[in-house]
ZAGU-83661 format. One record per residue: residue in three letters; z, y negated, x negated of N, C-alpha, C in turn. Coordinates in steps of 0.05 Angstrom, whole numbers, plus 5000, padded with zeros to 4 digits. Layout:
BEGIN
ALAZYXZYXZYX
...
END
This chain:
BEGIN
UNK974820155986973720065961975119805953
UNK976319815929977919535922975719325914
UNK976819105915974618825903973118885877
UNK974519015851973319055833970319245840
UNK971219465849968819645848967019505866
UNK967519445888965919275904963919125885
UNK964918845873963418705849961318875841
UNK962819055833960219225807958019415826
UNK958719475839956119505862954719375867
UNK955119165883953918925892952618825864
UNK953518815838952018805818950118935807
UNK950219135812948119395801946119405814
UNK946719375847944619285861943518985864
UNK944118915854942618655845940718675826
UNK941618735806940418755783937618915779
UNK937819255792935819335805933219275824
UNK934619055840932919115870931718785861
UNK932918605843931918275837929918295824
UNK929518545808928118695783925118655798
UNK925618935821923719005831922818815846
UNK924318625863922818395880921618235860
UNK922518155840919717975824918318025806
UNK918518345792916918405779914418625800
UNK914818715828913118805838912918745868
UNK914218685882914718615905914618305919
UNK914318135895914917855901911517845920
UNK909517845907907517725911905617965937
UNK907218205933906018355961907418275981
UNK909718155988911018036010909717866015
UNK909017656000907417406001905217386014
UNK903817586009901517696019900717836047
UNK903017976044904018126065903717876095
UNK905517786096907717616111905717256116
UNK904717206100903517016095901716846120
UNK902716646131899916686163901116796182
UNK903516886179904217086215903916806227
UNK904916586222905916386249904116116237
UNK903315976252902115866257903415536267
UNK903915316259905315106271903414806276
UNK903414676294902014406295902714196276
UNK901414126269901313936253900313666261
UNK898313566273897513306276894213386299
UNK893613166312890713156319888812946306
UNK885813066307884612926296881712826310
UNK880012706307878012686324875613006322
UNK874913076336873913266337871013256315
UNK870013466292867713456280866513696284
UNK864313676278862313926294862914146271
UNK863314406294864314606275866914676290
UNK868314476297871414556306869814776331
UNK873214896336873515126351873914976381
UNK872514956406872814716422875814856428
UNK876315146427878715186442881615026430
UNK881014886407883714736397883514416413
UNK880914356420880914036434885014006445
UNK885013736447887113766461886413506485
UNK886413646506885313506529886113196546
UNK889113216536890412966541889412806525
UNK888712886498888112576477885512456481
UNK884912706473880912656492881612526513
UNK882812616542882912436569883412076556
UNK885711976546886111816532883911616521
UNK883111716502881011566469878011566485
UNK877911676509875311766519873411886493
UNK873812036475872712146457873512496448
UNK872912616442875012916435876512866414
UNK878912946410880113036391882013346390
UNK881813416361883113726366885713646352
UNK886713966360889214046350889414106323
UNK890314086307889614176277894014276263
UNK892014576263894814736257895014786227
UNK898214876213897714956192899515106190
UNK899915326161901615666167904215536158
UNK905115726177908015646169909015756151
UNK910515536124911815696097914515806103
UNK916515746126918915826120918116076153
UNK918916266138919116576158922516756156
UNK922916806178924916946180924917286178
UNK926417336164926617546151929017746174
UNK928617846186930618106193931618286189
UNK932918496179933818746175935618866201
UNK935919026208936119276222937119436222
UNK940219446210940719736189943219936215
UNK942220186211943620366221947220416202
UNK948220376217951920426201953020656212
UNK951520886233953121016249954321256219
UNK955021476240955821626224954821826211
UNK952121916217949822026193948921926180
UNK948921726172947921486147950121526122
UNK952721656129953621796114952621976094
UNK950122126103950422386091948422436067
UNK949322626054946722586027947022776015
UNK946022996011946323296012944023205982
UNK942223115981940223025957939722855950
UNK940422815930939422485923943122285924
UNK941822045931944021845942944621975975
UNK946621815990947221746005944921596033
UNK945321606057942921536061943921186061
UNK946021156070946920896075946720716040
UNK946920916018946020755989943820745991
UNK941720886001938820795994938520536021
UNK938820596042938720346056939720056035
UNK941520116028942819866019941319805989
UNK939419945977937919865961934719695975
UNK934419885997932319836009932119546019
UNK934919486032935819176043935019066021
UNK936219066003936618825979934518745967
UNK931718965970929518895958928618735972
UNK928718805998927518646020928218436023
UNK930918346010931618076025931517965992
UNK931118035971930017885951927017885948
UNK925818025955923417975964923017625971
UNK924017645994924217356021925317176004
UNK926817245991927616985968926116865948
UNK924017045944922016875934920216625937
UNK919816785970917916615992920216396008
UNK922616355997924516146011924216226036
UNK924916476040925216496076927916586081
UNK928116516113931316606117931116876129
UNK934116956110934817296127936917366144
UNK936617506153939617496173939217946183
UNK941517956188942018256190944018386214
UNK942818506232944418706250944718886247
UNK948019006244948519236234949119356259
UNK948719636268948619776294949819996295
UNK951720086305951520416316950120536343
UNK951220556364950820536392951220326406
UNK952520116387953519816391952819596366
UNK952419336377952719136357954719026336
UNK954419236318957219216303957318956288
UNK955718866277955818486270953318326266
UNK953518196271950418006277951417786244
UNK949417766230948917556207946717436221
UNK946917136222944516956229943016946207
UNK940216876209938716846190939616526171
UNK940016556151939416426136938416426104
UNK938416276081936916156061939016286036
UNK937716346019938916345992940816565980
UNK941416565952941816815937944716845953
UNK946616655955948716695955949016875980
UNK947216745996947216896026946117226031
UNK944317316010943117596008945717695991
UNK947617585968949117735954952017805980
UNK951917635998954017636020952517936035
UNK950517936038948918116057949418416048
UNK949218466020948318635999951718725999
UNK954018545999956218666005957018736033
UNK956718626045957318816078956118966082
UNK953219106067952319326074953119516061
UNK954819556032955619606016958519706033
UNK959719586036962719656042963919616075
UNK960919576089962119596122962619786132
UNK964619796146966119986163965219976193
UNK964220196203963420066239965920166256
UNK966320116274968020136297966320386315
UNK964320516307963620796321961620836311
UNK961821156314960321306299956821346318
UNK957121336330953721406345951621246347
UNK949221266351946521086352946021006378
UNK944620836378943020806401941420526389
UNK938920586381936920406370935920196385
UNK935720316421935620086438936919806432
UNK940719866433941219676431941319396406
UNK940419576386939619406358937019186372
UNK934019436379933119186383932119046399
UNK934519106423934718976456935718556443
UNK937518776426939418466416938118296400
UNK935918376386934518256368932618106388
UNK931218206402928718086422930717836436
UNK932917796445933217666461935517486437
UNK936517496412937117336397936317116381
UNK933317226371932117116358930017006363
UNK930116846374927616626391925216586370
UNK925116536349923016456332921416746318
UNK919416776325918217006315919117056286
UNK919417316276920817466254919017656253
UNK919617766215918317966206921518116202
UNK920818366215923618476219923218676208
UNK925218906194925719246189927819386199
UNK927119606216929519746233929519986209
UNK931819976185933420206177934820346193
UNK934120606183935220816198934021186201
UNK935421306206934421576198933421666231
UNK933821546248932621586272933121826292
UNK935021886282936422106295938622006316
UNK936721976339937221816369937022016392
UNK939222046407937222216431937122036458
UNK937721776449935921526477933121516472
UNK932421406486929021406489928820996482
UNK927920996463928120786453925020626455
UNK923020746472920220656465919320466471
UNK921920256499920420126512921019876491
UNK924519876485926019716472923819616437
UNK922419926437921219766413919019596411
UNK917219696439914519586443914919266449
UNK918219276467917918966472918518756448
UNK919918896430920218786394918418716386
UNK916618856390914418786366912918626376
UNK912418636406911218366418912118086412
UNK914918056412916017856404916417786369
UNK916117966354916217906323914918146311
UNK915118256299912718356272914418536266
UNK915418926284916719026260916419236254
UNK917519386237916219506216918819706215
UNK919520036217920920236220920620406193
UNK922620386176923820506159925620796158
UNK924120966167926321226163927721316134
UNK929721366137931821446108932221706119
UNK932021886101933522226111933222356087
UNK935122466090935522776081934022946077
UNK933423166054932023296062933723566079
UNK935623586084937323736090938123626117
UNK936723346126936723376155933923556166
UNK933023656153929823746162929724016159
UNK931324156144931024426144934324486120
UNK935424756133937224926118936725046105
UNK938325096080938325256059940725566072
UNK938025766056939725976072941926086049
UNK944026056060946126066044948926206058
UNK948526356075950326376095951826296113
UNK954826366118956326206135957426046122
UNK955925716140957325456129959525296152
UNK961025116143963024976166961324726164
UNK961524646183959924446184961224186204
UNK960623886204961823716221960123526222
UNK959323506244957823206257958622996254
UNK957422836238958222556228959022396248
UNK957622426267958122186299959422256320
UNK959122556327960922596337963722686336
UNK964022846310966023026294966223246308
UNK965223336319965023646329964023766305
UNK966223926302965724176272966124476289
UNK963424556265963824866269961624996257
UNK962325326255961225476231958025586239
UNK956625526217953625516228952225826211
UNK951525956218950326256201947326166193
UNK948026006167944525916158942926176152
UNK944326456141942826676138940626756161
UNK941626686185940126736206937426486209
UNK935526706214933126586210931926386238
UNK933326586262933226416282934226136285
UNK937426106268938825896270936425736251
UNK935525696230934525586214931425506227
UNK930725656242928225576252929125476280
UNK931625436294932025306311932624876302
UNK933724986282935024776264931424546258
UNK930024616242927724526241925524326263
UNK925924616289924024526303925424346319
UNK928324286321929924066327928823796314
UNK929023776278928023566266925223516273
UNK923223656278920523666286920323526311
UNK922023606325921723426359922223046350
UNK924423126327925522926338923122716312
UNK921922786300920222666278917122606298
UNK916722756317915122736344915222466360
UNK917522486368918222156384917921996365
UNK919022026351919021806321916221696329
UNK914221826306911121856306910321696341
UNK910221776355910121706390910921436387
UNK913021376387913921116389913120896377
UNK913020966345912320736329909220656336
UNK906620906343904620906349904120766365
UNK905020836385903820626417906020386411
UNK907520276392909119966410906719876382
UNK905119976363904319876342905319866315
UNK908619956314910119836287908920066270
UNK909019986245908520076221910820326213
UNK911320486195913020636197912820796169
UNK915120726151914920836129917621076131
UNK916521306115918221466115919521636087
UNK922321556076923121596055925821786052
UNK924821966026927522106029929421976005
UNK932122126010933722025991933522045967
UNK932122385958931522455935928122305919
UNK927422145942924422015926925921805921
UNK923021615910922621315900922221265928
UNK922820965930922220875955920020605953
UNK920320565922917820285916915320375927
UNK912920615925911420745932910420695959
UNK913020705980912220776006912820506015
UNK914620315998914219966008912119846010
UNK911219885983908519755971906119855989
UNK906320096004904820196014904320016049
UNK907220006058907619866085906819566076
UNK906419416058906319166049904019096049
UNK902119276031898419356035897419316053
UNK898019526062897819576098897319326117
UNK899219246109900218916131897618666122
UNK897918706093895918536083893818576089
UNK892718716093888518836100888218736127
UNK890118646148890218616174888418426165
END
């Protein structure tokens, strides 16, 4: 993709996704996100009513009198993204691309956070850490973001979700509200890697797919090639067995999905290429808020 077309992407998706962060998204983030963390602020002499569990025992030992801890929420939160680059994020049989709706999905999200002055930062993944962005502040830095997701190239084609957010738990020291993009089509067992995520930060699983990863159209003999692996070869969609083999493949694998996100806790929105995806944001955003 040359610099020009680049520009006008990265513009279009701006223009779109800046739309939607402050005409609908600004103030459910806010809401959302609002209160995860908690920071000290000062002590004070203790007044009846306080919670004794904030006393802080050294000052009391000290003043020979009580005094507590007195906390307040923290305004600046770090923002994560998560995005899958392998080589089925390619594909888009309906709709966009799955890697264009990710990259719309990002940009809301991290204009979203721009509202609330928080910093973002982004791991792009295959089966490997294909580039780490630190979190930081401001438009210039989401329009930097909004182009590498736009026009990155990975160095391999396969998944492995572990290592996204093995790297994330042990990178990012300061608790984060994070989103793992991605169509989830993993065959590692990723359940422990996620439970220990979310213990450490707040996150929240975004599936992107196809509807044509979920079931075939019977159409006969098609050629066909694996995005990740590139193993090509001719598939007989007329056959009913192949097609109901094909399915209950996506079904297993929408199983673990479901399994996983359930027991580590994360939230889990699920979007196809051919829908809206504002619907199912606003929906994970709600969600978060009623906590």
């Amino acid at each position: 993709m040359d610099a020009k077309e680049l520009l006008k992407k990265v513009r279009k998706i701006e223009i779109k996704t800046r739309g939607l962060s402050q005409n609908i998204f600004a103030g459910e983030y806010h809401t959302a996100f609002k209160g995860r963390g908690m920071i000290f602020s000062e002590v004070r002499e203790y007044q009846p009513g306080d919670d004794v569990r904030d006393i802080d025992w050294n000052v009391t030992a000290r003043h020979n009198k009580p005094y507590v801890k007195v906390y307040e929420e923290e305004r600046e939160l770090t923002l994560m993204l998560l995005i899958d680059v392998s080589g089925s994020e390619d594909f888009g049989a309906k709709g966009v691309e799955k890697k264009e709706l990710m990259a719309e999905i990002a940009a809301t999200l991290a204009f979203s956070s721009l509202q609330n002055n928080d910093k973002v930062g982004v791991i792009f993944f295959s089966d490997k850490i294909e580039k780490f962005i630190p979190p930081k502040k401001g438009k210039k830095h989401i329009l930097l973001i909004i182009r590498e997701i736009i026009d990155f190239t990975p160095e391999s084609r396969g998944t492995d979700i572990n290592i996204a957010l093995e790297f994330m738990t042990n990178a990012i020291k300061k608790r984060a509200s994070a989103f793992i993009l991605s169509d989830f089509i993993d065959s590692h067992d990723y359940s422990h890697a996620m439970t220990m995520a979310n213990k450490r930060h707040e996150l929240t699983a975004i599936q992107v797919y196809d509807e044509r990863d979920s079931k075939l159209p019977d159409i006969g003999m098609i050629h066909v090639s694996d995005l990740e692996t590139g193993e090509i070869r001719w598939i007989d969609t007329s056959s009913k067995r192949v097609r109901k083999a094909y399915e209950k493949n996506w079904y297993e694998c929408q199983q673990v999905l479901a399994g996983n996100t359930m027991r580590s806790g994360v939230d889990l929105a699920q979007i196809r290429t051919d829908e809206d995806y504002v619907k199912a944001l606003l929906g994970v955003f709600r969600k978060k808020s009623i906590r």
